[in-house]
ZAKOL-229796 format. One record per residue: x, y, z of N, C-alpha, C, O in turn; chain; residue number from 0. Coordinates in Angstrom, 1 decimal, m for minus. Layout:
BEGIN
PT     nu     nv     nw    cau    cav    caw     cu     cv     cw     ou     ov     ow mol seq
PT      X      Y      Z      X      Y      Z      X      Y      Z      X      Y      Z   A NUM
...
END
This chain:
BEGIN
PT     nu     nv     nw    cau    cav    caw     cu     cv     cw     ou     ov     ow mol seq
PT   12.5   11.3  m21.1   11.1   11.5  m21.1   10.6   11.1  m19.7   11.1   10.4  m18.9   A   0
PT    9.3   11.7  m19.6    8.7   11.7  m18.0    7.2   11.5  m18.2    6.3   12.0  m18.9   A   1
PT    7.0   10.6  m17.3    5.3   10.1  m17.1    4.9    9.4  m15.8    5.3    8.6  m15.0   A   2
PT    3.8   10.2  m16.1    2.7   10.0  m14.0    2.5    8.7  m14.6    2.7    8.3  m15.7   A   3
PT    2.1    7.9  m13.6    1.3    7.1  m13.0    0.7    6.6  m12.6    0.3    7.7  m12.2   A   4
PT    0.1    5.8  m12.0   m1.1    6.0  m10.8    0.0    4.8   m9.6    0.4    3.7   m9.9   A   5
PT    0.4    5.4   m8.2    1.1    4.7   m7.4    0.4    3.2   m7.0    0.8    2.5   m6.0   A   6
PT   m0.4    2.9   m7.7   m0.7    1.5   m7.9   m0.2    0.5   m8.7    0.1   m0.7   m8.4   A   7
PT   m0.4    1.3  m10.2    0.3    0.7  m11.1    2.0    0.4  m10.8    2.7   m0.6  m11.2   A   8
PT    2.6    1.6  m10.0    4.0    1.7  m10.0    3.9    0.4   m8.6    4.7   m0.4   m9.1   A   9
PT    3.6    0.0   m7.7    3.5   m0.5   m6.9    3.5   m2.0   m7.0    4.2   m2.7   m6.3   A  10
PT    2.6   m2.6   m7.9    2.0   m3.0   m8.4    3.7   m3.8   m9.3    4.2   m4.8   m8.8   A  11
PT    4.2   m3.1  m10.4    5.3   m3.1  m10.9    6.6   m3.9   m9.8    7.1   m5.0  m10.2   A  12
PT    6.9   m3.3   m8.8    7.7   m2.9   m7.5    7.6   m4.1   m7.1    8.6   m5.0   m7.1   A  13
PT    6.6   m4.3   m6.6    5.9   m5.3   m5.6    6.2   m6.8   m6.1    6.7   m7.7   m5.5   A  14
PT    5.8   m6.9   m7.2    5.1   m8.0   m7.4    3.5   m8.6   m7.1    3.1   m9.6   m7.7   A  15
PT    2.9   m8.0   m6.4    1.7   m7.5   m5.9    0.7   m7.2   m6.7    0.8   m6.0   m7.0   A  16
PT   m0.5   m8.0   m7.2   m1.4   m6.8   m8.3   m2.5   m5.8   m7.4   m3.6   m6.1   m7.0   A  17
PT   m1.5   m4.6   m7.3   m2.8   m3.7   m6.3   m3.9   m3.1   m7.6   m5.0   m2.9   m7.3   A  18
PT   m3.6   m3.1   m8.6   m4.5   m2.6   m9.8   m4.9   m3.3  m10.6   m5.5   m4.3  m10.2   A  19
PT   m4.6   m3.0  m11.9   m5.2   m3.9  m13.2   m3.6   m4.4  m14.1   m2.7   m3.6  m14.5   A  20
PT   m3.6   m5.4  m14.1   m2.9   m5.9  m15.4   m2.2   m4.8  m15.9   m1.1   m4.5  m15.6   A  21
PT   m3.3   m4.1  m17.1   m2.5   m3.3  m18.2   m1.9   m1.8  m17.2   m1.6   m0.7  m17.7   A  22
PT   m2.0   m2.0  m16.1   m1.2   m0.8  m15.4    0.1   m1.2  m15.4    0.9   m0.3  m15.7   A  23
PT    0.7   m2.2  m15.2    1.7   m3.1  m15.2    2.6   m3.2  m16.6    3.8   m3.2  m16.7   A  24
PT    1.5   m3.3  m17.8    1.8   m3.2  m18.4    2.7   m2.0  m19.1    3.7   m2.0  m19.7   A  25
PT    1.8   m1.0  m18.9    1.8    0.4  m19.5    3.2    1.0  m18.6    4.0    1.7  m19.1   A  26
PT    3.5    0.5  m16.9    5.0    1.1  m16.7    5.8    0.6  m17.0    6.8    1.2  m17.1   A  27
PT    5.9   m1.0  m17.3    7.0   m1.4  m17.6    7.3   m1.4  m19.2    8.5   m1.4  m19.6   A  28
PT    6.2   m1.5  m19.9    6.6   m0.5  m21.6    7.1    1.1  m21.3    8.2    1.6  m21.7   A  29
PT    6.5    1.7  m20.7    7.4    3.2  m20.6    8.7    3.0  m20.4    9.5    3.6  m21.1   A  30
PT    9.1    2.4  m19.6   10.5    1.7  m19.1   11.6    1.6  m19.5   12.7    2.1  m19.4   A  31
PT   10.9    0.1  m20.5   11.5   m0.2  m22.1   11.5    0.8  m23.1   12.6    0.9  m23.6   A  32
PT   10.5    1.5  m23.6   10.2    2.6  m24.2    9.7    1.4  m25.6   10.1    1.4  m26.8   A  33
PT    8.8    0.6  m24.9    8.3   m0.6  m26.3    7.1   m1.2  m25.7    7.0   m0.9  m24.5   A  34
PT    6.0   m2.1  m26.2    5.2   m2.9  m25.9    5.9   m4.6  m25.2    6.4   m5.6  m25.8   A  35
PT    5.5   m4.4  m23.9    6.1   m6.2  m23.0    4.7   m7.3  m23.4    3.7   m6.9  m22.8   A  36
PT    4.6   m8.1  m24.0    4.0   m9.6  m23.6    3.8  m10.3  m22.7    4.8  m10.8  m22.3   A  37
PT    2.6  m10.5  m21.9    2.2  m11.1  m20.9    3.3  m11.8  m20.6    3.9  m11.5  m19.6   A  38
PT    3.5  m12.8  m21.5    4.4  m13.6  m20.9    5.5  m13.2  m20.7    6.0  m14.2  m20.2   A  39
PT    6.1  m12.6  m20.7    7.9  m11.7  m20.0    7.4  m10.5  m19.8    8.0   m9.5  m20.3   A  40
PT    6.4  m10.4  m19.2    5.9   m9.2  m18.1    6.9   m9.3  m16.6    7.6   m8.4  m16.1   A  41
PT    6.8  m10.7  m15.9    7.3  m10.9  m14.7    8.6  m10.2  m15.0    8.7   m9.0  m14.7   A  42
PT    9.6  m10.9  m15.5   11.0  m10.2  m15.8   11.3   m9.3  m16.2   12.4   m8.8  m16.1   A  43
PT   10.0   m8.5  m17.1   10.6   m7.4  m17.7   10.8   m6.6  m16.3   11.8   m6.0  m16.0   A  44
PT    9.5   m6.6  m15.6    9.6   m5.5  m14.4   10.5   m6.0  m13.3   11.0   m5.1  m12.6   A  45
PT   10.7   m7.3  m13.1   12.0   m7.5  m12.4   13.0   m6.4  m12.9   13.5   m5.5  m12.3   A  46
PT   13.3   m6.8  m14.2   14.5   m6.1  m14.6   14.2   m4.0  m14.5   15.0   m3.1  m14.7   A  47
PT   13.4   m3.9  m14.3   12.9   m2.9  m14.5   13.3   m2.3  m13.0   14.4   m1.7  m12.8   A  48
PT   12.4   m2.7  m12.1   12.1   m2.9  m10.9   13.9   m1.5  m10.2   13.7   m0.4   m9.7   A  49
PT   14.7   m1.9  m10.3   16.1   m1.1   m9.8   16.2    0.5  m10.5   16.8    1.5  m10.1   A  50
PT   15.4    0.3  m11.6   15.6    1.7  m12.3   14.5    2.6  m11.8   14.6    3.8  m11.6   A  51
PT   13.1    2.0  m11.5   12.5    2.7  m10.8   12.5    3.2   m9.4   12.2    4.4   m9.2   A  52
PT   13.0    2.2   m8.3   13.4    2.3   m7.0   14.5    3.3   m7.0   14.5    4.1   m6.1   A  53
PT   15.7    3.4   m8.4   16.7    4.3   m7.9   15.9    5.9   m7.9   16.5    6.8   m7.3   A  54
PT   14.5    6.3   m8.7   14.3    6.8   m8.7   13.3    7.8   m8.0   13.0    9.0   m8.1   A  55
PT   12.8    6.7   m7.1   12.1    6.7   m6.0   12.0    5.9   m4.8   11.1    5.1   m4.6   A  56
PT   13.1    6.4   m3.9   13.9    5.6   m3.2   12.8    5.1   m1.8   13.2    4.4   m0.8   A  57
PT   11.6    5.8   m2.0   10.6    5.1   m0.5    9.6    3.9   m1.1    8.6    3.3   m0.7   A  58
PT   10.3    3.8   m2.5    9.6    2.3   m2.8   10.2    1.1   m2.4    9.6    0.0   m2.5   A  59
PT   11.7    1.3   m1.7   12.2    0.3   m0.9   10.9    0.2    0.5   10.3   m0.8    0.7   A  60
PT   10.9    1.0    1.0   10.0    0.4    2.1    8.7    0.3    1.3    8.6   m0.9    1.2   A  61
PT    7.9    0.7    0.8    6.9   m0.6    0.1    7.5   m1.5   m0.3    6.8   m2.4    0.0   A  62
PT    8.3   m1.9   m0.9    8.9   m3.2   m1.2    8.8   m4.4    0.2    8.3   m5.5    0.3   A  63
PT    9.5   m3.6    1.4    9.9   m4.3    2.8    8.0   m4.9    3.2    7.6   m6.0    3.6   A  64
PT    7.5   m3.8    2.7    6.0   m3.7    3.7    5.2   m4.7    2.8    4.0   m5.1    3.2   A  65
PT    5.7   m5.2    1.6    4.7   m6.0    0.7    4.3   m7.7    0.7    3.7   m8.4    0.0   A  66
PT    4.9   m7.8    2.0    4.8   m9.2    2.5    3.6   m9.3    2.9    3.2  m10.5    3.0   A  67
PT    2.8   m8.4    3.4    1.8   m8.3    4.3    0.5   m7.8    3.5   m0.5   m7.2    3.9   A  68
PT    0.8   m8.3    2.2   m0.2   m8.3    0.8   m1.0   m9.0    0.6   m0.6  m10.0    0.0   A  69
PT   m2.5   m9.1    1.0   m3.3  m10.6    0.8   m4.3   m9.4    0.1   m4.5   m8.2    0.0   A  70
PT   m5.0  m11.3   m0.4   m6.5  m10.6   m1.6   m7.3  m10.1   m1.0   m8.2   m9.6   m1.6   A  71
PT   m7.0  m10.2    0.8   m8.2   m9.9    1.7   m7.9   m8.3    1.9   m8.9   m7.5    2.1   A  72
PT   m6.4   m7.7    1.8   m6.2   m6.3    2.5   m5.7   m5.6    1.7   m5.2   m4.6    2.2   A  73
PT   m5.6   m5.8    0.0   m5.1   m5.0   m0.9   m5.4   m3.8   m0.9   m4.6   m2.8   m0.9   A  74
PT   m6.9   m4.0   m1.0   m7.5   m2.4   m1.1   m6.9   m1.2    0.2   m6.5   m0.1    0.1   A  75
PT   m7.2   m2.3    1.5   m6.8   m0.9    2.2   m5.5   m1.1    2.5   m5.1   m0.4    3.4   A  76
PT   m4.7   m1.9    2.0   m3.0   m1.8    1.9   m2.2   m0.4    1.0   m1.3    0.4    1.1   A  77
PT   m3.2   m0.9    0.0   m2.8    0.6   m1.4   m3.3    2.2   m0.8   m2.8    3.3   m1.1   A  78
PT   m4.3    2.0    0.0   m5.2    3.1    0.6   m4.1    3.8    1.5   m3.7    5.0    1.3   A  79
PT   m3.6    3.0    2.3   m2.6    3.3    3.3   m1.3    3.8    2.3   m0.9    4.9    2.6   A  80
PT   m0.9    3.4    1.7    0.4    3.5    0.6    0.1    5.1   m0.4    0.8    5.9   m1.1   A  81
PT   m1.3    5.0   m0.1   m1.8    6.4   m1.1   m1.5    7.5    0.1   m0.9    8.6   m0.1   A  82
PT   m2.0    7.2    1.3   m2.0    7.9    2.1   m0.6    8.7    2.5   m0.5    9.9    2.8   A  83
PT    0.6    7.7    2.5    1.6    7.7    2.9    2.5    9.2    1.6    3.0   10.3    1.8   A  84
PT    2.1    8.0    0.3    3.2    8.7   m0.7    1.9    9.5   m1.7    2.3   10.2   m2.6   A  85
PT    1.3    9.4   m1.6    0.3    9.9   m3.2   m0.3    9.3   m3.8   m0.5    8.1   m3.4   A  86
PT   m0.7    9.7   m4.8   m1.6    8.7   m6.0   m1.2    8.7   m7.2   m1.7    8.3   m8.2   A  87
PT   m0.5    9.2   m7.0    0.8    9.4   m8.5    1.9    8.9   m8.3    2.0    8.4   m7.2   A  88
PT    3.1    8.8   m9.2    4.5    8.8   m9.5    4.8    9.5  m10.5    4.0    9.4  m11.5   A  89
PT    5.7   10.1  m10.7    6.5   10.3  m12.1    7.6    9.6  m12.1    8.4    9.5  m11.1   A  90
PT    7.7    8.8  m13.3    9.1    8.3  m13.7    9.7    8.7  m15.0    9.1    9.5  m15.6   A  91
PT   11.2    8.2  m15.6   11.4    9.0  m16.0   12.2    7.5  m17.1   12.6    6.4  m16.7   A  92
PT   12.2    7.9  m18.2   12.7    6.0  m18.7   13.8    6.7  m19.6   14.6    6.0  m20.2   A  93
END
C-alpha cells in the first residue's frame, strides 16, 4: 500500500525535528506500522521506522546530515528550503 504525505510530516519523522504538527508524525509512523502509535512510543516507533523510509527515499539521508542546523528560530525557512529542494509531498509505501 502507498500514501503522500506532506514532506514535513515525513521530515519531521526522519529528523527528529518537529517541522509540522504532532499528528503528522503520527499519521506516518501509523501508516508504517499499519496501526495507531501512542504519544509515548512515538520517539522509537519512528526511530524504528526511520531505515524503512530512508531506504525508500534515499535524499532523506542528506536531510538527515542537514538537520543539525534546526532551531525554533529557522524551521520555517529550513522546511521552505527542503520544499524547494525535494517537494511538498512523499509517497511511501508500508
Amino acid at each position: 500500500m502507498q500514501k503522500e504525505f506532506a514532506l514535513k510530516d515525513v521530515a519531521s519523522t526522519v529528523t527528529g525535528y518537529l517541522m509540522g504538527e504532532m499528528i503528522g508524525i503520527h499519521n506516518v509512523v501509523g501508516f508504517m506500522v499499519d496501526g495507531a502509535v501512542g504519544s509515548a512510543v512515538l520517539p522509537e516507533a519512528a526511530e524504528a521506522v526511520r531505515p524503512m523510509i530512508v531506504a525508500q527515499h534515499p535524499f532523506l539521508e542528506e536531510m538527515i546530515r542537514e538537520s543539525d542546523r534546526v532551531t525554533t528560530d529557522n524551521v520555517d525557512e529550513v522546511m521552505a528550503e527542503w520544499e524547494g529542494r525535494w517537494g511538498l509531498t512523499v509517497v511511501l509505501r508500508n
